[in-house]
C-alpha positions as protocol buffer text, in pm:
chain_id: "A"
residue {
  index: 1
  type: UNK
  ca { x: 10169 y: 9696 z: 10505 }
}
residue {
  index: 2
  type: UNK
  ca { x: 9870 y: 9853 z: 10343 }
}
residue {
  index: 3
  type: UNK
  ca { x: 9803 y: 9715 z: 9963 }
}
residue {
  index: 4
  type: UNK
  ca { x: 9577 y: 9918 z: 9706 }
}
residue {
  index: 5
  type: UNK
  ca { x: 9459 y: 9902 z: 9379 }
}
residue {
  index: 6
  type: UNK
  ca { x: 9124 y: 10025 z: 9140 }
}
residue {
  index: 7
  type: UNK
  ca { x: 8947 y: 9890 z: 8855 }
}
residue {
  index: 8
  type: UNK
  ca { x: 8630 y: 9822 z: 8781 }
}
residue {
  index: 9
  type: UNK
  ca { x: 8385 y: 9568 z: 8958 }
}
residue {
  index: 10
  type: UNK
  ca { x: 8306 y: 9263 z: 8702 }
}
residue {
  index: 11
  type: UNK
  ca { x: 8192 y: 9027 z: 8945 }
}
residue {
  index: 12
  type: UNK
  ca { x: 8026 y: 8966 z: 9334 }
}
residue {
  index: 13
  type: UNK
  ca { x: 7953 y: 8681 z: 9421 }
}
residue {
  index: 14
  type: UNK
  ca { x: 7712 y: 8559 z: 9713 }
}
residue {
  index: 15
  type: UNK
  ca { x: 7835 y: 8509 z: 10096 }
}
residue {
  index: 16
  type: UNK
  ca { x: 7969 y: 8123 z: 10143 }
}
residue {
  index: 17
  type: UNK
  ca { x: 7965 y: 7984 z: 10488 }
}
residue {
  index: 18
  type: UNK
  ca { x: 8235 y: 7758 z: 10503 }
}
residue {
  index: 19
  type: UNK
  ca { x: 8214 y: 7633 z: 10809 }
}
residue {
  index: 20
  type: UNK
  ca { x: 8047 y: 7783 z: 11154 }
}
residue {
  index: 21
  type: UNK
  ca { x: 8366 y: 7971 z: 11198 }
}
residue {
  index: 22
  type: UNK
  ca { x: 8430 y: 8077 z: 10869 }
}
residue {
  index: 23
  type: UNK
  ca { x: 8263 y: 8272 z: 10596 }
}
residue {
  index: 24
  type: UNK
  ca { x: 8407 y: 8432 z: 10292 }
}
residue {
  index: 25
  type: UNK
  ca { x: 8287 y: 8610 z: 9994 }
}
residue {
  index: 26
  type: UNK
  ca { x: 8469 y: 8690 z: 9653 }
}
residue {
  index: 27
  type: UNK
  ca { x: 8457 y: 8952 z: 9370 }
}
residue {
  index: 28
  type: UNK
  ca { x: 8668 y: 9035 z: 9082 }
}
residue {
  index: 29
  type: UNK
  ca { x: 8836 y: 9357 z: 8965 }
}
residue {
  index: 30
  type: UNK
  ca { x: 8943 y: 9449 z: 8580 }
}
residue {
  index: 31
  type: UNK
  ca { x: 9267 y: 9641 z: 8610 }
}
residue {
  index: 32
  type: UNK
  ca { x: 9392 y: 9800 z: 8286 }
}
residue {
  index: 33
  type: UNK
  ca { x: 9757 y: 9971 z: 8282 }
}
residue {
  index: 34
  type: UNK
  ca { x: 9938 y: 10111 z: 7976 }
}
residue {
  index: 35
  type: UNK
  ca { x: 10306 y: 10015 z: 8006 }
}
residue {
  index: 36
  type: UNK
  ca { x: 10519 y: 10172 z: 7659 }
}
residue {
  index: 37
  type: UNK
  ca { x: 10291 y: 10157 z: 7389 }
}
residue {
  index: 38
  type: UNK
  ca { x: 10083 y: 9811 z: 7559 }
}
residue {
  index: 39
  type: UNK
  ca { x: 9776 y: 9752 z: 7753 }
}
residue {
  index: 40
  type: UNK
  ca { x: 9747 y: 9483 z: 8007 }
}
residue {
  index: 41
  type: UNK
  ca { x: 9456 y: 9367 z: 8136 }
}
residue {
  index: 42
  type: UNK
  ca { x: 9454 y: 9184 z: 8490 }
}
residue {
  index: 43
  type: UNK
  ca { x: 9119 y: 9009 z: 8657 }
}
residue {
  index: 44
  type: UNK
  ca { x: 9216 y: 9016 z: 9025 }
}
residue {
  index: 45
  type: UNK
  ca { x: 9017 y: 8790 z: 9269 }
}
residue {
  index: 46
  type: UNK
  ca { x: 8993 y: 8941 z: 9631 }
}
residue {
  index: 47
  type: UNK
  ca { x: 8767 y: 8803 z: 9919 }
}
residue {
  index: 48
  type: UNK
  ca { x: 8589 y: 8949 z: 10238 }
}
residue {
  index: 49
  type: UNK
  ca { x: 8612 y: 8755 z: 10491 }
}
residue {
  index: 50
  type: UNK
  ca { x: 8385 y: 8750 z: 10814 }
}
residue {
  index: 51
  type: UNK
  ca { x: 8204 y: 9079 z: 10949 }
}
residue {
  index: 52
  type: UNK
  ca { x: 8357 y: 9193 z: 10627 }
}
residue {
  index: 53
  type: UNK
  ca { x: 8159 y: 9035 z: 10380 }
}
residue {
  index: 54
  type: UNK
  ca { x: 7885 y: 9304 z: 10317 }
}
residue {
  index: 55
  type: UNK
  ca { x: 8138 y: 9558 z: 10267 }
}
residue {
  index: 56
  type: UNK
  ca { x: 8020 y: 9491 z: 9896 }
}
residue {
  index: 57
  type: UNK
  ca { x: 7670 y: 9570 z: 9921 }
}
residue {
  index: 58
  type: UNK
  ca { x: 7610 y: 9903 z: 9834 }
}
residue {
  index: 59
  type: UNK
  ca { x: 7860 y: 9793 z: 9466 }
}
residue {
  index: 60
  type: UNK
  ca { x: 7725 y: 9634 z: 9188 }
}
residue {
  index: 61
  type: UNK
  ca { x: 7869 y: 9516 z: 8863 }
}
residue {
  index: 62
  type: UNK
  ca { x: 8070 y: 9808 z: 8646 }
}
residue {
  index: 63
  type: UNK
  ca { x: 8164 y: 10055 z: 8929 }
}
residue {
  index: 64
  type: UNK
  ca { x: 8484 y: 10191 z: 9018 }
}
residue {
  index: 65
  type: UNK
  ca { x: 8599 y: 10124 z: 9305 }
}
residue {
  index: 66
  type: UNK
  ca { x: 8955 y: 10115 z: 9503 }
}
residue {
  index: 67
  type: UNK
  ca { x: 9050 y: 9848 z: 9711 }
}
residue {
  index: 68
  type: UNK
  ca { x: 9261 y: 9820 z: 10030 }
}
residue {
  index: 69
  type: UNK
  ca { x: 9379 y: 9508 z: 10119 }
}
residue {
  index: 70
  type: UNK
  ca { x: 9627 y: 9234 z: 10304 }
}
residue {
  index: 71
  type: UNK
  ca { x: 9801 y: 8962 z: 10113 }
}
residue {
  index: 72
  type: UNK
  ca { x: 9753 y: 8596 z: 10298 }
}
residue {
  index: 73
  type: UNK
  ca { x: 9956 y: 8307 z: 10214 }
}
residue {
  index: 74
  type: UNK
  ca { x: 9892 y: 7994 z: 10371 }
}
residue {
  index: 75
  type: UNK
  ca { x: 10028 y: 7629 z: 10275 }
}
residue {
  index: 76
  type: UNK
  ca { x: 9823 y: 7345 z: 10246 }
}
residue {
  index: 77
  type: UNK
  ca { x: 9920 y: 6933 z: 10323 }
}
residue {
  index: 78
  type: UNK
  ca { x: 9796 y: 6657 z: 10189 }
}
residue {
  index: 79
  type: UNK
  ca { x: 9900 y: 6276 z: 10170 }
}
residue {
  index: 80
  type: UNK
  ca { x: 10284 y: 6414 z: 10114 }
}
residue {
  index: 81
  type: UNK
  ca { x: 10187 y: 6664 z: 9871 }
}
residue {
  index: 82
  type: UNK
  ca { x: 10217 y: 7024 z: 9948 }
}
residue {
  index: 83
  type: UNK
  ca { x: 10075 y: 7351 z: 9831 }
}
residue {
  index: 84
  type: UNK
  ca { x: 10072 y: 7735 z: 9868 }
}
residue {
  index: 85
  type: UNK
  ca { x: 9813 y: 7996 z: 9782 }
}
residue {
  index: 86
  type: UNK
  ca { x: 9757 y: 8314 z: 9819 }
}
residue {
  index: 87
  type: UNK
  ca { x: 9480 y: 8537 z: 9925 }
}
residue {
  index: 88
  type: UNK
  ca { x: 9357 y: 8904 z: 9879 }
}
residue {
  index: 89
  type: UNK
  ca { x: 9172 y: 9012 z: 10183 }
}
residue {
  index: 90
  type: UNK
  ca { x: 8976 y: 9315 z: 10159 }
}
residue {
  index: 91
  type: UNK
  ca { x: 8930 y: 9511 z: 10439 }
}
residue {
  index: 92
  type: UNK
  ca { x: 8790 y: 9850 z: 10275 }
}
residue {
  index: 93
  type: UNK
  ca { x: 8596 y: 9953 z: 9961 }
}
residue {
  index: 94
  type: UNK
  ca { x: 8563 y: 10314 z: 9827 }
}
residue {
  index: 95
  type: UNK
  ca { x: 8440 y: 10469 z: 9466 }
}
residue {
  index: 96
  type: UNK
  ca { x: 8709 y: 10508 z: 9295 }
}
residue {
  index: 97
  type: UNK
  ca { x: 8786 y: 10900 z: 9267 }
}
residue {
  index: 98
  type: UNK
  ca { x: 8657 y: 10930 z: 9679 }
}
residue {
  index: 99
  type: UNK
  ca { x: 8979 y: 11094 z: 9872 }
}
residue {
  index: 100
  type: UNK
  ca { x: 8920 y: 11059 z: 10221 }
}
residue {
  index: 101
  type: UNK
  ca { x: 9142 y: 10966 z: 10530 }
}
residue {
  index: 102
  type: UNK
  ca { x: 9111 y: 10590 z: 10510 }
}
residue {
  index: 103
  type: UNK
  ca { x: 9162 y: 10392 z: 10886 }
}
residue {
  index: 104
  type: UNK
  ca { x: 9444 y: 10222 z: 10980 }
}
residue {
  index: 105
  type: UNK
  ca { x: 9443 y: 9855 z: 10826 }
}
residue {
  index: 106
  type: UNK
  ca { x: 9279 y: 9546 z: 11051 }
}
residue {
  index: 107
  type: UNK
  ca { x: 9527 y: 9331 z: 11263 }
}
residue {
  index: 108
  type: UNK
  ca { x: 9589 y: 9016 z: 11066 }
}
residue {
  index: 109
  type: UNK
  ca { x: 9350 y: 8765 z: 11201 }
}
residue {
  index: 110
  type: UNK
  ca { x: 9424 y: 8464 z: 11283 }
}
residue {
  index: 111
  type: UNK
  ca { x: 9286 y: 8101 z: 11151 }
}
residue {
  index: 112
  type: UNK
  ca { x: 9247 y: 7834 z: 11361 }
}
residue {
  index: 113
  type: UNK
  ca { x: 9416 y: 7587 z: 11075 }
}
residue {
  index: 114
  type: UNK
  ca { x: 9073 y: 7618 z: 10922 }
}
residue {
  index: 115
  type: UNK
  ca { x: 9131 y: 7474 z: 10538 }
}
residue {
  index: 116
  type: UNK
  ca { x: 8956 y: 7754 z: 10276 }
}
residue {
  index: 117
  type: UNK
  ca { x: 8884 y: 7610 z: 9938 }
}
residue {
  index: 118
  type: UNK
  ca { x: 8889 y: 7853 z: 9690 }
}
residue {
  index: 119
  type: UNK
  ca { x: 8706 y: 7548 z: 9431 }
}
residue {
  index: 120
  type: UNK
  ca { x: 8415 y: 7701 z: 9342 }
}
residue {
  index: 121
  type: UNK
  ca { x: 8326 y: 7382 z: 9131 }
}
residue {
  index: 122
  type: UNK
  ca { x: 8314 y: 7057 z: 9428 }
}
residue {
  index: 123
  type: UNK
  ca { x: 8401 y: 7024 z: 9757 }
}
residue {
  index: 124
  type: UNK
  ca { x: 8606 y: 6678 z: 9719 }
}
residue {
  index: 125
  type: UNK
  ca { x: 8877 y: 6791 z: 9520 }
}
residue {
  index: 126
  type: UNK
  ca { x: 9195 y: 6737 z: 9714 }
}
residue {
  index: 127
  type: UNK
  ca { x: 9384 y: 7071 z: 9627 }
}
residue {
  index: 128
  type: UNK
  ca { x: 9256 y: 7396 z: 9784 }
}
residue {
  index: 129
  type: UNK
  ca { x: 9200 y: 7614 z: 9501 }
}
């Protein structure tokens, strides 16, 4: 199932390498929608992932974009304790406005049980976001 949604780029961050398999890179959407009389504001989080990661290149901060995505879920172990999370992976980045025939979505890759932290402050937390 192909996801979408636009807003406006806030923030790209740099490429991490994770491990030699595995590299990921994150930016950040604001998404504004008028329900009744009320605006709501949401700051979504997606991430490239692999070859995908300079999809973002030509962007910078404060342009419109639309996003096509797939929604991950993994759970995570850990002495006894467990955990889900979620992930946005996009797969394709257009200026917002842009109508063109987009290509079909990316297979869902597989992970070889390679644990992603999404802690951007240490490493050595146990939980994985």
């Amino acid at each position: 199932m192909k996801f979408e949604l636009s807003g406006k780029i806030i923030v790209i961050n740099d490429t991490k390498q994770i491990s030699d398999k595995f590299k990921k890179r994150e930016f950040v959407i604001l998404r504004k929608e008028m329900v009744s009389s009320m605006e709501f504001t949401d700051y979504i989080k997606f991430q490239l992932i692999q070859d995908k990661c300079n999809l973002i290149d030509s962007y910078k901060v404060n342009d419109e974009v639309k996003v096509s995505f797939n929604i991950r879920g993994n759970k995570w172990e850990r002495d006894g304790n467990v955990n889900y999370f979620t992930n946005l992976d996009a797969w394709r980045l257009e200026k917002a406005g842009e109508s063109e025939n987009p290509p079909p979505p990316p297979p869902m890759q597989e992970q070889d049980d390679v644990y992603v932290s999404n802690n951007t402050e240490t490493e050595d937390d146990d939980l994985p976001f």
